[in-house]
TORBALUM-32952 format. One record per atom (N, C-alpha, C, CB): x, y, z negated; residue number from 0; atom name. Coordinates in steps of 0.2 Angstrom, whole numbers, plus 2048, in hexadecimal, padded with zeros to 3 digits. Glycine has a CB too. Layout:
> c1	c2	c3	i	at
> X	Y	Z	NUM	CA $
...
! end
This chain:
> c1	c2	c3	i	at
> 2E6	B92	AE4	0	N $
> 2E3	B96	ADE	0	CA $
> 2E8	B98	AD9	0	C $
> 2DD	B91	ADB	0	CB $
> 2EC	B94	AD7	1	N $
> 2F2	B95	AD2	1	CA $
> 2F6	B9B	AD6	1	C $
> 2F7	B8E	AD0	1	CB $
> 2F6	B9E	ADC	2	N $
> 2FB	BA1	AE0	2	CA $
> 2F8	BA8	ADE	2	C $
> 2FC	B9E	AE9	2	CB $
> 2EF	BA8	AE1	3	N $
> 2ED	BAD	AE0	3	CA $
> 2ED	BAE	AD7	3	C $
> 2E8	BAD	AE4	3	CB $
> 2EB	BAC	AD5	4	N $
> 2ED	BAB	ACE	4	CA $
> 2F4	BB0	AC9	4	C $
> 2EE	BA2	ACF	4	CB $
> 2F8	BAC	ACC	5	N $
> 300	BB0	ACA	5	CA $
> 2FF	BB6	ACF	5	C $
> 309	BAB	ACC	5	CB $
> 2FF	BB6	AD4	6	N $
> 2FE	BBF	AD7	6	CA $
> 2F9	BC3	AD5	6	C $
> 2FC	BBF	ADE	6	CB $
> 2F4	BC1	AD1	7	N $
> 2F2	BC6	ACD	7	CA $
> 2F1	BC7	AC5	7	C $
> 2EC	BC8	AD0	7	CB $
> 2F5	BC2	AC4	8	N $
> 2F9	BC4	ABE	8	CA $
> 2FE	BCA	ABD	8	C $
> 2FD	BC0	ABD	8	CB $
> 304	BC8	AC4	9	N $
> 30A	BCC	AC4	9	CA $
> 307	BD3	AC7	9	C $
> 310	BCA	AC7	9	CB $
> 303	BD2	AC9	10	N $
> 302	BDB	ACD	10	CA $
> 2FE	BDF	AC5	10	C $
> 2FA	BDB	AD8	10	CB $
> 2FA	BD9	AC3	11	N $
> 2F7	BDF	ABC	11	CA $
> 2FB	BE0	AB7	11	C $
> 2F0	BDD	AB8	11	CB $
> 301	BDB	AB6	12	N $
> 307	BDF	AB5	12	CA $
> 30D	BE3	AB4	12	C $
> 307	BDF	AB4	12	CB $
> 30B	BE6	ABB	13	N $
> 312	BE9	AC0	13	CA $
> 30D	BEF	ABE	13	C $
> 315	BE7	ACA	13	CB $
> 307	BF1	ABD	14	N $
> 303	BF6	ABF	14	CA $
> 303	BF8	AB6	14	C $
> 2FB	BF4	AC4	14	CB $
> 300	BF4	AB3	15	N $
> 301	BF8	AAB	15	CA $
> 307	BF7	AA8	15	C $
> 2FB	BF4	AA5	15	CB $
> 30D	BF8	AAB	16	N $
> 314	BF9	AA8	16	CA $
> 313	C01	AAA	16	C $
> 31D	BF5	AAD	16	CB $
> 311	C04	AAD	17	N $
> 311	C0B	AB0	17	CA $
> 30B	C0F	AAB	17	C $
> 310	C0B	AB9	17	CB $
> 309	C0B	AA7	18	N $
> 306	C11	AA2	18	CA $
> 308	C11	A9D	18	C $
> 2FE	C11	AA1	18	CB $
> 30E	C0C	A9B	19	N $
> 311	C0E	A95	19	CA $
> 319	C10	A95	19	C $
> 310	C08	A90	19	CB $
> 31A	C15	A9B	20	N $
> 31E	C19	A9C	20	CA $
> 31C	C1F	A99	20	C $
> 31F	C1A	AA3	20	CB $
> 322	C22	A94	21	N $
> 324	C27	A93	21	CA $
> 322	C30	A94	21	C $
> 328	C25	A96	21	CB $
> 321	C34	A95	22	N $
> 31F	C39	A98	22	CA $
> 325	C3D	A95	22	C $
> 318	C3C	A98	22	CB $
> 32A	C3C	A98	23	N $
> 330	C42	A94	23	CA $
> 32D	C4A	A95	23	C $
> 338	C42	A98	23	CB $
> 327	C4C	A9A	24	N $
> 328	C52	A9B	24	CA $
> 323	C56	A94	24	C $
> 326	C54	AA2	24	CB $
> 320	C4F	A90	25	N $
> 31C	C51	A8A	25	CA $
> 320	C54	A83	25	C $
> 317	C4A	A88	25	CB $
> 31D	C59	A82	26	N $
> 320	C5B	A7C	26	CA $
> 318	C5D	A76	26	C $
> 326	C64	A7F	26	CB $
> 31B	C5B	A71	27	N $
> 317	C60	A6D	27	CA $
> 316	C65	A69	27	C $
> 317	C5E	A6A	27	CB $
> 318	C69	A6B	28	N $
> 31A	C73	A69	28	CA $
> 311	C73	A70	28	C $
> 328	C79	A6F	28	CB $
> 312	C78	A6C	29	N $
> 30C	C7D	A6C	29	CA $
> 30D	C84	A6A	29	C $
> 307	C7B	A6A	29	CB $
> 309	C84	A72	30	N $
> 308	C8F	A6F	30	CA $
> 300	C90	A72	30	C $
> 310	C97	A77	30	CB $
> 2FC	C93	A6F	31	N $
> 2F6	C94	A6F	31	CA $
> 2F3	C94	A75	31	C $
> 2F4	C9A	A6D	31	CB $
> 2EF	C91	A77	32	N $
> 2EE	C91	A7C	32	CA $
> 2F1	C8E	A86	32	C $
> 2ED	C96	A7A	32	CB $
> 2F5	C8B	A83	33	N $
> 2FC	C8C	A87	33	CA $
> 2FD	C84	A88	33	C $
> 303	C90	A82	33	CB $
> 2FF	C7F	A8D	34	N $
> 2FF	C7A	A8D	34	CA $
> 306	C7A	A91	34	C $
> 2F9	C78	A8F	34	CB $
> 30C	C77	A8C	35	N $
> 312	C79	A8C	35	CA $
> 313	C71	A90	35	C $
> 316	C7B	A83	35	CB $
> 31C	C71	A92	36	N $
> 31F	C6C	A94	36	CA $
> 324	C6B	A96	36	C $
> 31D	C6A	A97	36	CB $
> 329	C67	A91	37	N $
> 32F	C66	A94	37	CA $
> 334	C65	A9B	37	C $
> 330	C62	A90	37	CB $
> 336	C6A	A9C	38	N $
> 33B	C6B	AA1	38	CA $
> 341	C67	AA4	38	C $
> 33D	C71	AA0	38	CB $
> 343	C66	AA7	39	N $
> 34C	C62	AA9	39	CA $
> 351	C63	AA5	39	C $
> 34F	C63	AB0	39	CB $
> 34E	C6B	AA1	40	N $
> 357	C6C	AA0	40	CA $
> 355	C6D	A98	40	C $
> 35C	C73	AA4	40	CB $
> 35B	C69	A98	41	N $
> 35E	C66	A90	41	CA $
> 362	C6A	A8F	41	C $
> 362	C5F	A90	41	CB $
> 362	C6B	A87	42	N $
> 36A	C6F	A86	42	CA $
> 36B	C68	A80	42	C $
> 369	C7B	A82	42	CB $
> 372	C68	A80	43	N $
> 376	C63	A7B	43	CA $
> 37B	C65	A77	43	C $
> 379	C5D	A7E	43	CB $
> 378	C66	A70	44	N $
> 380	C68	A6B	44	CA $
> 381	C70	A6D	44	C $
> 38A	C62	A6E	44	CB $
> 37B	C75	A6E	45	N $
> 37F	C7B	A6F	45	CA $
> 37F	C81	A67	45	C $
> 37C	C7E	A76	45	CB $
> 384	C81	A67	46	N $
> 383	C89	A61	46	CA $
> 37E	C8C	A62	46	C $
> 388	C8F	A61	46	CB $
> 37C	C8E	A5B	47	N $
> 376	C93	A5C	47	CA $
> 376	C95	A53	47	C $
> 36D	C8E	A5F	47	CB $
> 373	C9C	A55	48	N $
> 371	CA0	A4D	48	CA $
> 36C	CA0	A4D	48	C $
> 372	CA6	A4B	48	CB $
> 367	C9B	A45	49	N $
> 35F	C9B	A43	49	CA $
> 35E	CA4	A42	49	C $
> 35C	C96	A3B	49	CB $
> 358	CA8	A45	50	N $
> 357	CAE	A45	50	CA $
> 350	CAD	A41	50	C $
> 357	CB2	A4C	50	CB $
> 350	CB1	A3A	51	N $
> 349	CB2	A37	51	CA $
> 346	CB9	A3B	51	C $
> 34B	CB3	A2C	51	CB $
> 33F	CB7	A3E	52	N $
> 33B	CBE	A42	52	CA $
> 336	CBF	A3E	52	C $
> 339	CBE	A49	52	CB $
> 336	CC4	A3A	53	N $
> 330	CC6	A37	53	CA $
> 32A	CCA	A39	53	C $
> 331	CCA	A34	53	CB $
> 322	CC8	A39	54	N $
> 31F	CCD	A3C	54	CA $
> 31B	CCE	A36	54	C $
> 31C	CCC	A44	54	CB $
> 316	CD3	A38	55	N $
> 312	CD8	A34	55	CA $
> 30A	CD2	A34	55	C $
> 311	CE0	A3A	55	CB $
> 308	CCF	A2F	56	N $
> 301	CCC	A2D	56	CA $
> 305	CC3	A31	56	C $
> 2F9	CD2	A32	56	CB $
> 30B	CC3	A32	57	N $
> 30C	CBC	A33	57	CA $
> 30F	CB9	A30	57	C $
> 30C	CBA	A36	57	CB $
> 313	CB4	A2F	58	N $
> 318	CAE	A2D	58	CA $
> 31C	CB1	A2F	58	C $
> 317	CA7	A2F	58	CB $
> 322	CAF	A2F	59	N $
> 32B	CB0	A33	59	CA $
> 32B	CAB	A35	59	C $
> 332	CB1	A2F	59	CB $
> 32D	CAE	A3A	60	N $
> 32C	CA8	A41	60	CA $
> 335	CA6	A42	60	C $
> 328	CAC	A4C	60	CB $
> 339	CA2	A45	61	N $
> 33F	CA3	A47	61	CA $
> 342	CA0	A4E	61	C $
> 342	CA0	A43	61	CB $
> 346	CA4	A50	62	N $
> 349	CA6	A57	62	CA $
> 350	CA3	A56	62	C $
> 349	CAE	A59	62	CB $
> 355	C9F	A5B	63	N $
> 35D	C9D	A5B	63	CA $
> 35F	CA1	A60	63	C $
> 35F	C95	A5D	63	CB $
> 362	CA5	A5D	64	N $
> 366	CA8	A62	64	CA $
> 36E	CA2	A63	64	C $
> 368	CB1	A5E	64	CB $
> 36D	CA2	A6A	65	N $
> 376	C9E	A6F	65	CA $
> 37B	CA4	A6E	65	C $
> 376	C9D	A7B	65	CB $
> 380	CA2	A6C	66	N $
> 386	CA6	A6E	66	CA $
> 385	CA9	A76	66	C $
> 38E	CA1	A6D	66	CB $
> 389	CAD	A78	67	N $
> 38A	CB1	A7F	67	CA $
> 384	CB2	A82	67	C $
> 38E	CAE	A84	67	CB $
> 37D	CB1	A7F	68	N $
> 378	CB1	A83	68	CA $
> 373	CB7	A80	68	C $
> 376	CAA	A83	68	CB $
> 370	CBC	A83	69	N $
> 369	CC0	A7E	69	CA $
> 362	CBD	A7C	69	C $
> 365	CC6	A83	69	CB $
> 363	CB5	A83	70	N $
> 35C	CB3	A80	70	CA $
> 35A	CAF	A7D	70	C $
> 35A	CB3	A83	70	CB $
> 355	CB1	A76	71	N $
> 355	CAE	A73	71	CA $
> 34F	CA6	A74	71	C $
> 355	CB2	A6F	71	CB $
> 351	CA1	A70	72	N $
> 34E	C99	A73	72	CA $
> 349	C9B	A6B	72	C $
> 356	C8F	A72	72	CB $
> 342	C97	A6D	73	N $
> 33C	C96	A67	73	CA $
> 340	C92	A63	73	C $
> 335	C91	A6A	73	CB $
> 33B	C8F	A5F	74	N $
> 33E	C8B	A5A	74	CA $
> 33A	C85	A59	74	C $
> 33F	C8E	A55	74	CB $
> 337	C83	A5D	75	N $
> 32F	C7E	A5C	75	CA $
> 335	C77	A5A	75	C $
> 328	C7B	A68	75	CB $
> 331	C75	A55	76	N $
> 332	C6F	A54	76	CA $
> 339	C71	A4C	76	C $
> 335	C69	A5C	76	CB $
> 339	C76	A4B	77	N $
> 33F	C78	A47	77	CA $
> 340	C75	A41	77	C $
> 33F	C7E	A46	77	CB $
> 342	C71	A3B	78	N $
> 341	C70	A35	78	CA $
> 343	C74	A30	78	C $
> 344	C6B	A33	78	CB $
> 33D	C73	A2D	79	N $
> 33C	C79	A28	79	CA $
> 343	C79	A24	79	C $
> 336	C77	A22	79	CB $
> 348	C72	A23	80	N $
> 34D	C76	A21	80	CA $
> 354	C78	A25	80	C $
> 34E	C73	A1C	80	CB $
> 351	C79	A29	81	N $
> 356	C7E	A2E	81	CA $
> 352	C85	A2D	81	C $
> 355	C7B	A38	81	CB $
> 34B	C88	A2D	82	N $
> 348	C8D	A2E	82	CA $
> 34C	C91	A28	82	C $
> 340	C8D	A2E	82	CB $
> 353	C96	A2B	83	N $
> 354	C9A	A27	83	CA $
> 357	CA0	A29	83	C $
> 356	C96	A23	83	CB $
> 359	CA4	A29	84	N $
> 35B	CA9	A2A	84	CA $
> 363	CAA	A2B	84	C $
> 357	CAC	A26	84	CB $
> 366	CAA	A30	85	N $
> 36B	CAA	A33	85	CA $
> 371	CA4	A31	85	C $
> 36E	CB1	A31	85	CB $
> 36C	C9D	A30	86	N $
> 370	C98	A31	86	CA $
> 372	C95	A39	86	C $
> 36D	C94	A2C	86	CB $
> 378	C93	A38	87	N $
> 37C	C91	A3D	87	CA $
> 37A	C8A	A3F	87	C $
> 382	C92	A3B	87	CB $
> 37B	C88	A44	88	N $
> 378	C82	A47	88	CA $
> 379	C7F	A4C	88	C $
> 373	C81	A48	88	CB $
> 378	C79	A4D	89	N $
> 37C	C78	A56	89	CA $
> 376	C73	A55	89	C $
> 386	C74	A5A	89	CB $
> 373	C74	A5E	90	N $
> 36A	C74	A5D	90	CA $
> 36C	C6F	A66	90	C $
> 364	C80	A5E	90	CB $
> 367	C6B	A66	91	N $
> 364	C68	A6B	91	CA $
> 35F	C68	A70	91	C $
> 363	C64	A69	91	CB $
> 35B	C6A	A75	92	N $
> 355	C69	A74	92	CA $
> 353	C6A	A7C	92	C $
> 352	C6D	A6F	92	CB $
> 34C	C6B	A7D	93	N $
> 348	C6B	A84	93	CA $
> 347	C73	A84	93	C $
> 341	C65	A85	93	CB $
> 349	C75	A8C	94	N $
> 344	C7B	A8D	94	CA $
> 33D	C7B	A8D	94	C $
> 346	C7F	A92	94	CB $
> 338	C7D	A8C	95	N $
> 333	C7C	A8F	95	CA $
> 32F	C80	A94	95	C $
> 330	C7B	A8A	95	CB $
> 32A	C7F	A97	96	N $
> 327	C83	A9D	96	CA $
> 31F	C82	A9D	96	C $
> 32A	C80	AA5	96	CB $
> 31B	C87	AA0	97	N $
> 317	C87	AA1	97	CA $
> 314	C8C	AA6	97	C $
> 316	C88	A9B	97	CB $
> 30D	C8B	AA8	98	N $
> 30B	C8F	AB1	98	CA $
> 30A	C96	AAE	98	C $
> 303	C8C	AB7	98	CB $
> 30E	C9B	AB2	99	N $
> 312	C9F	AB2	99	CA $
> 316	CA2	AAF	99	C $
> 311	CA0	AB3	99	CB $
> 31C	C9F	AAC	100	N $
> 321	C9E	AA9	100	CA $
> 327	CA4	AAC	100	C $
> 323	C96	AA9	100	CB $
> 325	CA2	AB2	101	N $
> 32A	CA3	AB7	101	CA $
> 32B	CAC	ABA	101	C $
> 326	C9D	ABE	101	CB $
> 325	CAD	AB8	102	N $
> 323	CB4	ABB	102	CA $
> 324	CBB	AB5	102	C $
> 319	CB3	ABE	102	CB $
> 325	CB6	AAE	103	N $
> 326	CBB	AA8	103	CA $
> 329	CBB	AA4	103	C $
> 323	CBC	AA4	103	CB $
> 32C	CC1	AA1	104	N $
> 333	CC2	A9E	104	CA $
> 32F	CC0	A96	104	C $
> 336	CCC	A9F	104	CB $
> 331	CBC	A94	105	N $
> 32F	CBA	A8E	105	CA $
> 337	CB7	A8A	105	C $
> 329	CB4	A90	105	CB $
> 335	CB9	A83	106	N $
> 33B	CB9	A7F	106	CA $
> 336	CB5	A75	106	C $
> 33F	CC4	A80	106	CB $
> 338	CB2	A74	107	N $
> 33D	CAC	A75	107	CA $
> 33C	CA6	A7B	107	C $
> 33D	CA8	A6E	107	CB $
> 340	CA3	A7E	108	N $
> 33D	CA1	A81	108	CA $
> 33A	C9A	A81	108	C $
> 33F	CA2	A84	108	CB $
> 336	C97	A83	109	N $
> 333	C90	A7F	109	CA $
> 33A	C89	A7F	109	C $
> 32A	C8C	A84	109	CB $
> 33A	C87	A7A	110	N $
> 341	C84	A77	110	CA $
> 33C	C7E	A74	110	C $
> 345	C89	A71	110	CB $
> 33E	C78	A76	111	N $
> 33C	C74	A70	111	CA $
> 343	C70	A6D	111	C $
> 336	C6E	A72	111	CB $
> 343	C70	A65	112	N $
> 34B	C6E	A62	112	CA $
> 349	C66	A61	112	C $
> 34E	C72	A5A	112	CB $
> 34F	C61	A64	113	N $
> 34F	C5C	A63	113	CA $
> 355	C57	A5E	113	C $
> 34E	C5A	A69	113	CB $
> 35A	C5C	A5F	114	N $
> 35F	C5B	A59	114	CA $
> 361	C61	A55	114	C $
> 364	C59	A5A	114	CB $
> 362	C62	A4F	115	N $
> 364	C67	A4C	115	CA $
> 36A	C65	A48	115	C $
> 35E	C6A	A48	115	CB $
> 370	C69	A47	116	N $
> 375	C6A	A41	116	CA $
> 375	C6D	A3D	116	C $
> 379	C69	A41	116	CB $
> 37A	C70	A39	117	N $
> 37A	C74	A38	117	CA $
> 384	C73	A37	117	C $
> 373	C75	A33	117	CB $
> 385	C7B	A3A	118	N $
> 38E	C7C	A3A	118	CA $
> 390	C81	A36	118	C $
> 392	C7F	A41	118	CB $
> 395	C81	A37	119	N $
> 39B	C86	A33	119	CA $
> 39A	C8B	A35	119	C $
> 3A3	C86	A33	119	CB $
! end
């Protein structure tokens, strides 16, 4: 009885270790409608310029532009005191993805920032 006893102890706790795993692919950025998720690839420590984008009847939204690159990264998760207009920064973070990501030219592209600096 004690044998069966400890065997189903340790199997009900080999089985609830696995719901308090992690989900790295969860992010919290949102886009309307849209059910976002962090990708494999990481960018670490890269340069980037904060871009203030103005539109017509909305807030100013902001875009990082990378050195050598056109395309521009979101800014989900940005701190308000970074949101500024052509400050400099070496930025961290997850690409994100979503179903059909793959099939459209879409610009900025979904970015979530997980470190921010701010450089010379």
């Amino acid at each position: 009885m004690k044998y069966l006893l400890t065997l189903f102890l340790l199997a009900n706790l080999l089985t609830s270790c696995d719901k308090n795993k992690i989900d790295s692919s969860f992010t919290s950025c949102t886009y309307p409608g849209i059910k976002l998720t962090r990708t494999n690839e990481f960018i670490k420590d890269v340069p980037a310029t904060i871009i203030a984008v103005p539109s017509p009847n909305q807030p100013v939204s902001y875009q990082m532009m990378r050195g050598g690159t056109s395309a521009a990264l979101g800014s989900c998760n940005l701190p308000l005191g970074y949101a500024k207009d052509s400050l400099k920064v070496t930025v961290s973070g997850y690409f994100l993805t979503f179903t059909g990501l793959e099939v459209m030219n879409l610009s900025p592209l979904p970015f979530e920032v997980t470190d921010i600096k701010r450089r010379e």
